[in-house]
N, C-alpha and C positions, 0 to 999 in steps of 0.2 A: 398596807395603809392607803387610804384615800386621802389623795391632799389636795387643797387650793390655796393655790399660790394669787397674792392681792398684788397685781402694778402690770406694767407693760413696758420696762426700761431693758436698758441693759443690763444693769446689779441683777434683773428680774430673771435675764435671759441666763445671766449667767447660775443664777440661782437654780434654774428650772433643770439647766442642764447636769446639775452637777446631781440634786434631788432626783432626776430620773435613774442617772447611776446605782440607787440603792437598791437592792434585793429584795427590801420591804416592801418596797413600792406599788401599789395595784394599780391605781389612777391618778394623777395628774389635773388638776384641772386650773388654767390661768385666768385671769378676769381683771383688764381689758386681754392680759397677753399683748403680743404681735406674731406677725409673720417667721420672724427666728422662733420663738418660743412655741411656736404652733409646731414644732418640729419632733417636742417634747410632750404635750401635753394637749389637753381640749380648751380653745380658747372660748371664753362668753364673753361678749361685749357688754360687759357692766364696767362704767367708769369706775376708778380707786378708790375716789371721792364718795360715791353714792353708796352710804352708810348702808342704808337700809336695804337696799340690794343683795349686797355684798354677802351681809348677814341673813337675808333670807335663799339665798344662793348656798351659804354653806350649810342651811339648815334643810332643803330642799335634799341636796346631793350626799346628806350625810357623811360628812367628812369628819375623819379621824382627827385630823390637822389642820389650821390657818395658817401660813406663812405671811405673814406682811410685808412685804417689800421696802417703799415710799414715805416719809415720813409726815404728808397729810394727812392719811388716810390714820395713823397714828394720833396725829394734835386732834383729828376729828371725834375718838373714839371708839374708833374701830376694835381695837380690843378691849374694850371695854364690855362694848354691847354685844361680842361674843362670847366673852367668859359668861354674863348674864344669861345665853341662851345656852349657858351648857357646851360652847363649843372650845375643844382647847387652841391654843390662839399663840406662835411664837411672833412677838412684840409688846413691848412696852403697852401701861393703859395711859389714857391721856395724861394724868397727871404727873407719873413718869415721866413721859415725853416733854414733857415742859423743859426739860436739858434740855432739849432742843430748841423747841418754839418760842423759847423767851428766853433769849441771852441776857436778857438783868436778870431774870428765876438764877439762869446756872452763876452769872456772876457773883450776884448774891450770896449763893448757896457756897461758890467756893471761900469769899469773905471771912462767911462763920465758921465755916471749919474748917480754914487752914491748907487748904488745899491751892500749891501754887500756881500764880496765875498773873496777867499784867494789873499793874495798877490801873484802877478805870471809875467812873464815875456817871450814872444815868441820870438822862434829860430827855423831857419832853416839850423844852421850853428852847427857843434860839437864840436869845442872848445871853440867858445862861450856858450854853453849851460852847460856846463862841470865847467865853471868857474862862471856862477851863481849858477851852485847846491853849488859852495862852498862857493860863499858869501850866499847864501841863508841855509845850514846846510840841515843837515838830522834831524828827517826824511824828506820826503816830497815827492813830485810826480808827474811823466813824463807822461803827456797825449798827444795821435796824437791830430792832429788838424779836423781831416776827422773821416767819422765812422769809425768804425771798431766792427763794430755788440756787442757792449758792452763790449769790450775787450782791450780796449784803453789807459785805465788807471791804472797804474803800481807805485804802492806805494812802494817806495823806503827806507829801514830802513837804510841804510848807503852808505855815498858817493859812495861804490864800484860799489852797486845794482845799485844806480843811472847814471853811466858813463856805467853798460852793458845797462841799459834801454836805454838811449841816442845813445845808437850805434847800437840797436837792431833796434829802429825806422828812425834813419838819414843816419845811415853809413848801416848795411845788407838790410834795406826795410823790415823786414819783416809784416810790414804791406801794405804796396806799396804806393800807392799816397797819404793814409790816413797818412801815417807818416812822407811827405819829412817838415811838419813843426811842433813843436813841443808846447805845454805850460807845461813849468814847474810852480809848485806854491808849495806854503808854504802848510804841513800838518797840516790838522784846527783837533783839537780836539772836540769831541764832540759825540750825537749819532746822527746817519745819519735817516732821513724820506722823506718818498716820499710824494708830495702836488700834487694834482691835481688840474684843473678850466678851464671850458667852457670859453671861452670869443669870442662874435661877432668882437671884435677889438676897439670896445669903455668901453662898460663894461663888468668886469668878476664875476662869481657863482662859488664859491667853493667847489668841492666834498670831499666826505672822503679821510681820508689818510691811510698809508699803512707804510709799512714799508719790502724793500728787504732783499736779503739775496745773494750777488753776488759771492763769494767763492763757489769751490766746495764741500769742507769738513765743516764739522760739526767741531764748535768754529772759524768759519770765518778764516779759514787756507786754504791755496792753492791754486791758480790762478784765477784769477777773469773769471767769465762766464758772460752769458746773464740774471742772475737770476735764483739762483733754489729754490727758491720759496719767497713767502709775507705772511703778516697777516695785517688785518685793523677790529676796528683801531688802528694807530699810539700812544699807550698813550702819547708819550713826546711830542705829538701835543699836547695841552692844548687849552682849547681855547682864553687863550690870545694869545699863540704862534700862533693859525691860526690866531686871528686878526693881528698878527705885521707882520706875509707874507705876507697878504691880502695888507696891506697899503705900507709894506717897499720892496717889492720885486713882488710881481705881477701886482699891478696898474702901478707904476714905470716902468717897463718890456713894459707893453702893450703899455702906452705915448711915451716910447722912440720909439719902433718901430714904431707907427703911425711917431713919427717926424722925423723917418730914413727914410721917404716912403717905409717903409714895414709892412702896417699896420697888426696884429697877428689875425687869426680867425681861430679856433679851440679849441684843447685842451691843453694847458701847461701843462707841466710837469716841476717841481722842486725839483730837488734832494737837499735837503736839509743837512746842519750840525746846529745842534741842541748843543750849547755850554753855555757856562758862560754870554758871551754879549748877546746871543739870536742867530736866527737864520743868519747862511749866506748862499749863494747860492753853491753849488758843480758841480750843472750842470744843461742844460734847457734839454728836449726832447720836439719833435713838434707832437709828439703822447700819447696814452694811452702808460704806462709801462707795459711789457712783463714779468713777472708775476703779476704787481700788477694790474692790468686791471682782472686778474681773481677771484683776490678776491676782489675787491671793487666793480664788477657790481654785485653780487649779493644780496650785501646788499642792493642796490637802491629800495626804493619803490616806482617809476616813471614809467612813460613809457618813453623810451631813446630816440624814432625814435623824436617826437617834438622839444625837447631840438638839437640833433642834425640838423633837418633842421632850426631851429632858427636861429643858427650858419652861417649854409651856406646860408641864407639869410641876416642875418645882424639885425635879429630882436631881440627886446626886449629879456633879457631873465627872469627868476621866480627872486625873491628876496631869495629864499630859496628851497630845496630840502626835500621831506622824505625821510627818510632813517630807516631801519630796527633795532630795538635794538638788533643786534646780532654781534656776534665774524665773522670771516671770516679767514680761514688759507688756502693756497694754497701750494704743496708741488711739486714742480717738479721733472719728472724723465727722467733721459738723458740716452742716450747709452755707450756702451764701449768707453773710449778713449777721450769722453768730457769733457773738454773743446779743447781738442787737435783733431787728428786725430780720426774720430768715427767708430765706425763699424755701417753700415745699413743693414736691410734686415732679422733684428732676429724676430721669430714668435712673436706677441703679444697677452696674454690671460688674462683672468681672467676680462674685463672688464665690462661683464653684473653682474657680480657679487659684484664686487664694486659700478657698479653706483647704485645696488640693493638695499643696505643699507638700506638708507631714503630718503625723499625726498629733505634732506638737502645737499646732496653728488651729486655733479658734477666733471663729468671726459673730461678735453676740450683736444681735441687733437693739438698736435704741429707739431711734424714731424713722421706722420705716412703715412703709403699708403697701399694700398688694391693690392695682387701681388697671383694670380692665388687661386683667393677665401681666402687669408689669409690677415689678417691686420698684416704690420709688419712697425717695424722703419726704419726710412726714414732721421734723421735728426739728432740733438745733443741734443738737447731737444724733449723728444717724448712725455709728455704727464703731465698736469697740471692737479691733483689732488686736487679739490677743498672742505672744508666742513663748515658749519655755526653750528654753535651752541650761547646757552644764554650767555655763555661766552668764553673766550679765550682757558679756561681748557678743557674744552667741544669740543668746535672744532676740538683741536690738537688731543683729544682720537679719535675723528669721520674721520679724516682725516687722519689717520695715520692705523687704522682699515680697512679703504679702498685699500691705498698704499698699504697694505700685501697681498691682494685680487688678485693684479695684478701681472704678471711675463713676463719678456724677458729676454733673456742670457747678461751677463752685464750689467746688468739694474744699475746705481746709482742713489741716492736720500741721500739727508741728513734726520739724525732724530733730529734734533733740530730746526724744522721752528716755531716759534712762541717763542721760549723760553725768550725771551730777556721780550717780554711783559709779564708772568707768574712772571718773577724775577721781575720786575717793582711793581706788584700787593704788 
């Protein structure tokens, strides 16, 4: 099979690397890609974003398969405007994607059919939203309603935080179009897990689970990022708790959107709050998670490419999965300045030497670039530090051995990715 792969992240990287793995495989082809992925496959510098590119790219190079990565290139239509040319396409079509892009669509949608979730209420207006934070009390928390690259969500410990948050997103813009509508909801106590599952749009296969780490300091302190880093698996998944997502929150998920006519084919994502009553929903994604995608493909003992064109054909899928008995930790490292304004353009070294280790150590790049014979950072997240071991303990030593291997000027990373599951143990 000939495939192109759409994005140039790390989910991407790690995507491409796991996709190259299959037997099937003849070509490869990534667009933008990077420098890691280039490892894998043939990069073209066609942005994510650039619809009609993308889609005259894969009609150009005749491709079996589209893989989408990224969740704009998604809200944009990207599968959309390739099903139309004939081309088959593993991701959601835009309307689909609206779990995502509009967190009052997925609110909403949980509302009507019962699928549980925090109590919440949408506004576009700042005094009205101002006077449910107070019938609604602190804590609790102000999300855009549009992307905003995982940075959307502002949990508020007292009314005050609450009315800068509301003013931050309705009255300054400072998210711009993603924030002129707002859901505020009730803060759900609990521990949070990411769910992942394949689904053709009829039925869904559930994969490992994972569990983020979206703060940028160590003990969940600091401003929310795009994830720096996961571990899978999830222990407070249990496996009654994956059967009562499976039944109470992802089948449910997938019938409503068939009855919305927007039927779901892809991969869900469920961020999950894990509490007293059991699980409720925190939020959907219409893609792999952005770090958690690096540590859960590794542990797959599958070939990816079949399961994904099953998808984008609408076929059957397995009853079940193998999966590796082993830990997975992923530890990302971001630049100067991230989650805020970053610095790019710092040398990056030390990475044949980490991925040297063993064979259990993967280094998937995010925002790197190749600039006058030097790999250097390129982005806010520069690079997902991935390791396996027989257990969780194991991993974090192996993965965290690697991280010190590597250097750029500002480099940050947290040192407690995985610790929540040690303490669990």
């Amino acid at each position: 099979m000939k495939v192109l792969l759409v994005g140039g992240g790390g989910r991407e990287h790690a995507l491409a690397w796991k996709i190259a793995q299959s037997p099937r495989l003849t070509r490869l082809i990534a667009a933008p890609g990077n420098p890691g992925i280039a490892r894998h496959a043939q990069c073209v510098a066609i942005k994510d974003v650039a619809v009609d590119e993308q889609v005259a790219l894969a009609a150009r190079e005749r491709v079996d398969l589209v893989v989408i990565g990224p969740e704009m290139p998604l809200a944009l239509a990207l599968a959309d405007r390739l099903q139309e040319a004939g081309i088959p396409v593993f991701g959601p079509t835009q309307a689909a994607a609206r779990i995502e892009s509009s967190k009052a669509f997925a609110k909403d949608l949980m509302a009507r059919y019962g699928i549980p979730t925090a109590r919440f209420r949408t506004f576009g207006d700042g005094a009205a939203a101002r006077r449910f934070c107070r019938e609604l009390g602190a804590p609790l928390v102000v999300k855009t309603d549009g992307l905003a690259a995982g940075k959307g969500a502002i949990v508020c410990g007292t009314l005050g935080e609450a009315d800068q948050a509301v003013q931050l997103c309705l009255e300054d813009a400072a998210f711009g179009a993603a924030g002129r509508t707002v859901v505020i909801e009730e803060f759900m106590e609990g521990e949070e897990a990411s769910f992942f599952a394949l689904t053709n749009g009829a039925d869904a296969l559930p994969l490992e689970t994972a569990q983020d780490h979206k703060t940028i300091f160590d003990g969940d302190r600091g401003p929310n990022t795009g994830g720096m880093g996961a571990y899978s698996p999830a222990p407070v998944v249990d496996p009654e708790t994956s059967r009562r997502v499976m039944e109470e929150i992802v089948r449910p998920t997938i019938a409503a959107m068939a009855k919305e006519g927007a039927p779901y084919a892809g991969v869900l994502y469920v961020g999950l709050m894990i509490g007293r009553t059991g699980p409720r929903v925190v939020e959907f994604n219409c893609r792999f998670g952005d770090p958690e995608c690096q540590a859960i493909l590794p542990r797959l003992d599958e070939d990816l490419l079949p399961l994904l064109e099953a998808v984008a054909h609408g076929r059957p899928l397995p009853a079940s999965l193998r999966w590796h008995a082993l830990a997975s930790v992923c530890v990302a490292m971001a630049s100067h300045g991230y989650p805020g304004a970053t610095r790019t353009g710092d040398e990056i070294t030390g990475l044949d030497a980490a991925g040297g280790l063993s064979d259990g150590v993967n280094v998937f790049h995010a925002g790197t670039a190749r600039r006058d014979g030097r790999l250097v950072t390129s982005g806010g997240r520069v690079l997902g530090v991935q390791a396996s071991g027989a257990d969780i303990r194991a991993a974090i030593a192996r993965v965290y051995a690697a991280v010190e291997r590597i250097h750029f000027d500002g480099m940050q990373f947290r040192r407690d990715i995985g610790r929540k599951a040690v303490d669990r143990a």
